[in-house]
PABA-620361 format. One record per residue (C-alpha): x negated, y, z negated. Coordinates in nm, 2 decimals. Layout:
N
<atom><px>X</px><py>Y</py><pz>Z</pz></atom>
...
//
This chain:
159
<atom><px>1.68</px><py>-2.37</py><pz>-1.05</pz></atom>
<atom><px>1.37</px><py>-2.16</py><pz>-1.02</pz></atom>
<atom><px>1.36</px><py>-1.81</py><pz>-1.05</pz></atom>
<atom><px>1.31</px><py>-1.53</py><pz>-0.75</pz></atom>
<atom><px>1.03</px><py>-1.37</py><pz>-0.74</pz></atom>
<atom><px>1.04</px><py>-0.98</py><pz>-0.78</pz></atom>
<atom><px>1.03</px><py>-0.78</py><pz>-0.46</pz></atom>
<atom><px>0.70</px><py>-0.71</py><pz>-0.54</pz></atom>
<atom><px>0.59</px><py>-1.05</py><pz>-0.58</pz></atom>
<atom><px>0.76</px><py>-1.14</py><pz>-0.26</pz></atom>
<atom><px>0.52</px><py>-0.80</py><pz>-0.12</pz></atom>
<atom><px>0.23</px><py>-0.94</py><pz>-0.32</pz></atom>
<atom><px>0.28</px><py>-1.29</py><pz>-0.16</pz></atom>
<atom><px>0.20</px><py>-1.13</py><pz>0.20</pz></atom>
<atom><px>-0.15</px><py>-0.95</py><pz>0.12</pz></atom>
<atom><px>-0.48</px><py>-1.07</py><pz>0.07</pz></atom>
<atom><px>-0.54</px><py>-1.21</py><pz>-0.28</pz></atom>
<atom><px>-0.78</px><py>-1.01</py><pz>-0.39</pz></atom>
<atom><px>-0.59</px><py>-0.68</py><pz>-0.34</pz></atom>
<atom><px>-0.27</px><py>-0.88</py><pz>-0.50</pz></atom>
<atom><px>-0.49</px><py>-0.96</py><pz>-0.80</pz></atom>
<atom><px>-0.57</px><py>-0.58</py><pz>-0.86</pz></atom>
<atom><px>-0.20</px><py>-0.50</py><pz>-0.78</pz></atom>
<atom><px>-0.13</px><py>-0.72</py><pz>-1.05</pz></atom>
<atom><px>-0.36</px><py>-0.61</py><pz>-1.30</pz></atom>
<atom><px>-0.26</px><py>-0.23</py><pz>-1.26</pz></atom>
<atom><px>0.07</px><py>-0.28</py><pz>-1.27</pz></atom>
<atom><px>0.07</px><py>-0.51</py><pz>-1.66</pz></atom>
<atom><px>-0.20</px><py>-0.20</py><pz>-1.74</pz></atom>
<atom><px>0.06</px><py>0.06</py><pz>-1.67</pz></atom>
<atom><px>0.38</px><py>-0.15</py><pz>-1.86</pz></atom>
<atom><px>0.17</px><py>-0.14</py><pz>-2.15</pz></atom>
<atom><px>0.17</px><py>0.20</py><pz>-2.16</pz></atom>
<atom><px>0.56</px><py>0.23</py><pz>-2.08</pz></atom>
<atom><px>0.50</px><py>0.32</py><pz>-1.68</pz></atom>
<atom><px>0.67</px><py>0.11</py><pz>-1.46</pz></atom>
<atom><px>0.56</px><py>0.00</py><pz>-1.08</pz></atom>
<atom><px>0.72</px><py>-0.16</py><pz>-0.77</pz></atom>
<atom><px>0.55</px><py>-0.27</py><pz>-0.48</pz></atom>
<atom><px>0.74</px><py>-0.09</py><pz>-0.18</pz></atom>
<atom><px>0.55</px><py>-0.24</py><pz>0.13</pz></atom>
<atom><px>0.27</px><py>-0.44</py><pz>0.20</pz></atom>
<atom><px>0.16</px><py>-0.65</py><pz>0.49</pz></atom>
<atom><px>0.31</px><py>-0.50</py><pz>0.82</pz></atom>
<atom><px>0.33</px><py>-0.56</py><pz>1.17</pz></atom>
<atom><px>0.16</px><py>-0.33</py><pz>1.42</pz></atom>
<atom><px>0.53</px><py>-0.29</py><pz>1.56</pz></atom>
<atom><px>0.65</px><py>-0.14</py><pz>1.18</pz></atom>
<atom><px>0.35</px><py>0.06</py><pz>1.21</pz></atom>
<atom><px>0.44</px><py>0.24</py><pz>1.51</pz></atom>
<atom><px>0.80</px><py>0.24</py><pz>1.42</pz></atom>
<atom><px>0.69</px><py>0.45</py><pz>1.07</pz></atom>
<atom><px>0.43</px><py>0.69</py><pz>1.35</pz></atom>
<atom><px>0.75</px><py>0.78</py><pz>1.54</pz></atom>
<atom><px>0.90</px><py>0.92</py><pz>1.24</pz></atom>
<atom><px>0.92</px><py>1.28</py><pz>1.29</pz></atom>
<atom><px>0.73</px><py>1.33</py><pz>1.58</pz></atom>
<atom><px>0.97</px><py>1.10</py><pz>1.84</pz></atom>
<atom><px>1.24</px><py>0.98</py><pz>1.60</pz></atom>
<atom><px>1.43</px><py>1.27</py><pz>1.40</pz></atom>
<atom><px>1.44</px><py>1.46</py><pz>1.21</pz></atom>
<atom><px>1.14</px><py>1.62</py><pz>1.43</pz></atom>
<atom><px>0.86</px><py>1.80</py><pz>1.26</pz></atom>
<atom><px>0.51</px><py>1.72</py><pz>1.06</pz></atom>
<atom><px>0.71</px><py>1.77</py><pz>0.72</pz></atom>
<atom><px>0.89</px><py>1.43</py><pz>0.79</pz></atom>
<atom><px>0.58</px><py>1.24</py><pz>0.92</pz></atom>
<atom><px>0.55</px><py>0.91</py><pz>0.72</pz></atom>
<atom><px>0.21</px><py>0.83</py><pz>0.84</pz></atom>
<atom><px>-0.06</px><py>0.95</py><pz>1.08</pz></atom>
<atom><px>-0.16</px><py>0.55</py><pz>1.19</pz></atom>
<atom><px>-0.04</px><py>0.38</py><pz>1.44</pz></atom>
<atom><px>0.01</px><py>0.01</py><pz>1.47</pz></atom>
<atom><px>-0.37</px><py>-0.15</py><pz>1.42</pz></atom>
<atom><px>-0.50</px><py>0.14</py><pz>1.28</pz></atom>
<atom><px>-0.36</px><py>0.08</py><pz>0.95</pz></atom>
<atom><px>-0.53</px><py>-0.13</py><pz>0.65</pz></atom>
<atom><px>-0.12</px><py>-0.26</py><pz>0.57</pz></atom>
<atom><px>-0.19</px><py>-0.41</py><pz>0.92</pz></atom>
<atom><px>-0.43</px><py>-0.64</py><pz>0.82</pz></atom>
<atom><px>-0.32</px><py>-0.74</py><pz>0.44</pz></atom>
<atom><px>-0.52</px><py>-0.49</py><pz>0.27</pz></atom>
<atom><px>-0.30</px><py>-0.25</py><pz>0.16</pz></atom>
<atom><px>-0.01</px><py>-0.17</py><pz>-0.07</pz></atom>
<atom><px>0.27</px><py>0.13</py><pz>-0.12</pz></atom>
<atom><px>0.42</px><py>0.17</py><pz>-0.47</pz></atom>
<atom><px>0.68</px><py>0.35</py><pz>-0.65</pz></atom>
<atom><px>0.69</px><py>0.48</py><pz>-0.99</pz></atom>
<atom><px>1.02</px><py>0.35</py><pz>-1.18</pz></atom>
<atom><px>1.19</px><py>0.60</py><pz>-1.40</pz></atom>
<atom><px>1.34</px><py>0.59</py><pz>-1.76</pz></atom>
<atom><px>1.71</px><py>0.42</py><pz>-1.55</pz></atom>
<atom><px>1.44</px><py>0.19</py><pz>-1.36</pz></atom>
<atom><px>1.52</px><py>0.43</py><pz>-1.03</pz></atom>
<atom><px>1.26</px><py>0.50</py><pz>-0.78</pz></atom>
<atom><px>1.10</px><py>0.85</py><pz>-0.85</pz></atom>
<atom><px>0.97</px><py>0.98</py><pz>-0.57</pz></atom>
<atom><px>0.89</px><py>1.30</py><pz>-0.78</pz></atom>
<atom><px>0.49</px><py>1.26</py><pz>-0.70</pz></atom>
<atom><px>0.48</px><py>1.58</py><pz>-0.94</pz></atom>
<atom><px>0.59</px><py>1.27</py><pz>-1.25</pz></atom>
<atom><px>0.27</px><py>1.22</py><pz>-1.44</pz></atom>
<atom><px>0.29</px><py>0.86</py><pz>-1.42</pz></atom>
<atom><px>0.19</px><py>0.85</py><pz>-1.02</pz></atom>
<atom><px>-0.16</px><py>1.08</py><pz>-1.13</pz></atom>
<atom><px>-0.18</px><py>0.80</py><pz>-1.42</pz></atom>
<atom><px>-0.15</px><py>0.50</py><pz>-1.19</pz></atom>
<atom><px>-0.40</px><py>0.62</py><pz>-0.92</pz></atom>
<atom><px>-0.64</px><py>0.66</py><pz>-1.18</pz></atom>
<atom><px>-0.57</px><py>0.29</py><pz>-1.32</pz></atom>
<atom><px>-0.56</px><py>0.17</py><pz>-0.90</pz></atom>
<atom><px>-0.93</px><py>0.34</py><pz>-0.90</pz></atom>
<atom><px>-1.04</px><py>0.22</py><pz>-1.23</pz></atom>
<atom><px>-1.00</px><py>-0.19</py><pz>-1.06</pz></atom>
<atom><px>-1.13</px><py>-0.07</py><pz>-0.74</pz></atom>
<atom><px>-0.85</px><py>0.03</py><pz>-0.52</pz></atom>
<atom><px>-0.89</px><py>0.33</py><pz>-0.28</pz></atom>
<atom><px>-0.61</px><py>0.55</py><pz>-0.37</pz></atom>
<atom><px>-0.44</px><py>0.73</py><pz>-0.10</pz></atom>
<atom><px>-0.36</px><py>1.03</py><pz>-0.38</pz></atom>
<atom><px>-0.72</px><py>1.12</py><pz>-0.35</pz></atom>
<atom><px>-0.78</px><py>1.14</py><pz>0.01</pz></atom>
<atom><px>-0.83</px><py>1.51</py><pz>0.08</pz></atom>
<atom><px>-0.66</px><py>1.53</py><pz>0.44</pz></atom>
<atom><px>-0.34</px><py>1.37</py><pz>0.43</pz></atom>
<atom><px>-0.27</px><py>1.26</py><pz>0.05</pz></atom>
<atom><px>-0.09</px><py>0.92</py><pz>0.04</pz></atom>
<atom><px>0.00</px><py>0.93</py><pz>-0.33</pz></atom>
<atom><px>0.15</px><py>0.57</py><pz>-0.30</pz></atom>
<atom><px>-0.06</px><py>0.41</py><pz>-0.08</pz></atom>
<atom><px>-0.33</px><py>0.16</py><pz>-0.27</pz></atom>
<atom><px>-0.59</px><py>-0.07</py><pz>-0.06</pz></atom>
<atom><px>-0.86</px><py>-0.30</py><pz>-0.09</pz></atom>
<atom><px>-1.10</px><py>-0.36</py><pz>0.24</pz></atom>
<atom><px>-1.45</px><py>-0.49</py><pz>0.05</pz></atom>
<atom><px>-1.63</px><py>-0.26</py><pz>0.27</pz></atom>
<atom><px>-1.43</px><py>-0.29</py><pz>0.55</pz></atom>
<atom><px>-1.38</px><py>-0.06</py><pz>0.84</pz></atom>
<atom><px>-1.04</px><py>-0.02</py><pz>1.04</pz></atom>
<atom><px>-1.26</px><py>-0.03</py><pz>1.34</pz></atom>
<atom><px>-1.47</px><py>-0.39</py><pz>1.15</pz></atom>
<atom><px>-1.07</px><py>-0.53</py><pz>1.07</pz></atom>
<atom><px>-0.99</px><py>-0.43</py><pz>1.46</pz></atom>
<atom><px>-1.24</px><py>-0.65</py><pz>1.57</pz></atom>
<atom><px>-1.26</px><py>-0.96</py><pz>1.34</pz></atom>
<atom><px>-0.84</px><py>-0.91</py><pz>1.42</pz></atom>
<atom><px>-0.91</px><py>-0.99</py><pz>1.76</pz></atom>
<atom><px>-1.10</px><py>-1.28</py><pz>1.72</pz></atom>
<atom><px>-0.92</px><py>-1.47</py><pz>1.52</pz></atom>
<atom><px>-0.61</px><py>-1.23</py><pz>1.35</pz></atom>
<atom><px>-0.55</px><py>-1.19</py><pz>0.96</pz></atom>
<atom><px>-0.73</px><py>-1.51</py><pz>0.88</pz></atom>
<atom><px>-1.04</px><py>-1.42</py><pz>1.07</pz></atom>
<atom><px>-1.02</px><py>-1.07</py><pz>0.85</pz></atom>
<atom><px>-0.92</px><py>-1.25</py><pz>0.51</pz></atom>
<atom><px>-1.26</px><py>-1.44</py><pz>0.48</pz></atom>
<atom><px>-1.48</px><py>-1.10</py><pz>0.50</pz></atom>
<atom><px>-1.31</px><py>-1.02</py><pz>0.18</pz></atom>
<atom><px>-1.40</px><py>-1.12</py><pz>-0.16</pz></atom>
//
């Protein structure tokens, strides 16, 4: 009988290869230096999208402190493949939310280090878990090549 594939396999599975690949890489980086990663989402619908939007502004509690994102559905690079949300595991294997835990400032720096834009060092609306890989790509450029042929049509503009 073969063995299941981790959750974040079974996340990995659903984005583009080449951000998978990275994934990958930074998360056997961090295990060897005793920091442990799960993927928490990946690839979603522009449906999931807006459902996460309406957090806090429609869907309560109310209020910008319990916003989960400021995209809608489309306007989000986890719409299209190209992005990933971790979680830093503590010494239990429990999700640590604590983003204050040095091991999230020690995994954006190894996400950067294999190319990933880290959402930790976005200077608006800092998205410590958030990791993606677009190749150059623009929402607005993944919005398009979307239309005319969906994920596939935005997969092959990515090496």
């Amino acid at each position: 009988m073969a063995a299941t594939p981790s959750v974040s396999e079974q996340r990995l599975a659903k984005v583009h290869p080449a951000l998978a690949t990275r994934v990958r890489t930074m998360m056997e980086t961090l295990s060897q230096s005793g920091i442990e990663i799960i993927v928490t989402q990946g690839l979603r619908t522009w449906a999931e999208q807006d459902a996460l939007y309406a957090k806090g502004r429609t869907i309560p509690p109310i209020g910008k402190r319990y916003f989960v994102t400021q995209s809608r559905g489309g306007e989000s690079f986890h719409n299209f493949g190209l992005a990933v949300d971790i979680v830093v595991l503590d010494a239990l294997r429990k999700a640590d939310w604590d983003i204050a835990h040095p091991a999230w400032a020690t995994a954006g720096e190894v996400g950067q280090s294999l190319g990933l834009v880290w959402g930790g060092a976005w200077k608006r609306f800092k998205d410590i878990p958030h990791f993606e890989y677009t190749a150059g790509l623009s929402l607005k450029d993944c919005q398009s090549l979307y239309a005319g042929g969906g994920i596939p049509a935005v997969w092959t503009r990515v090496l």
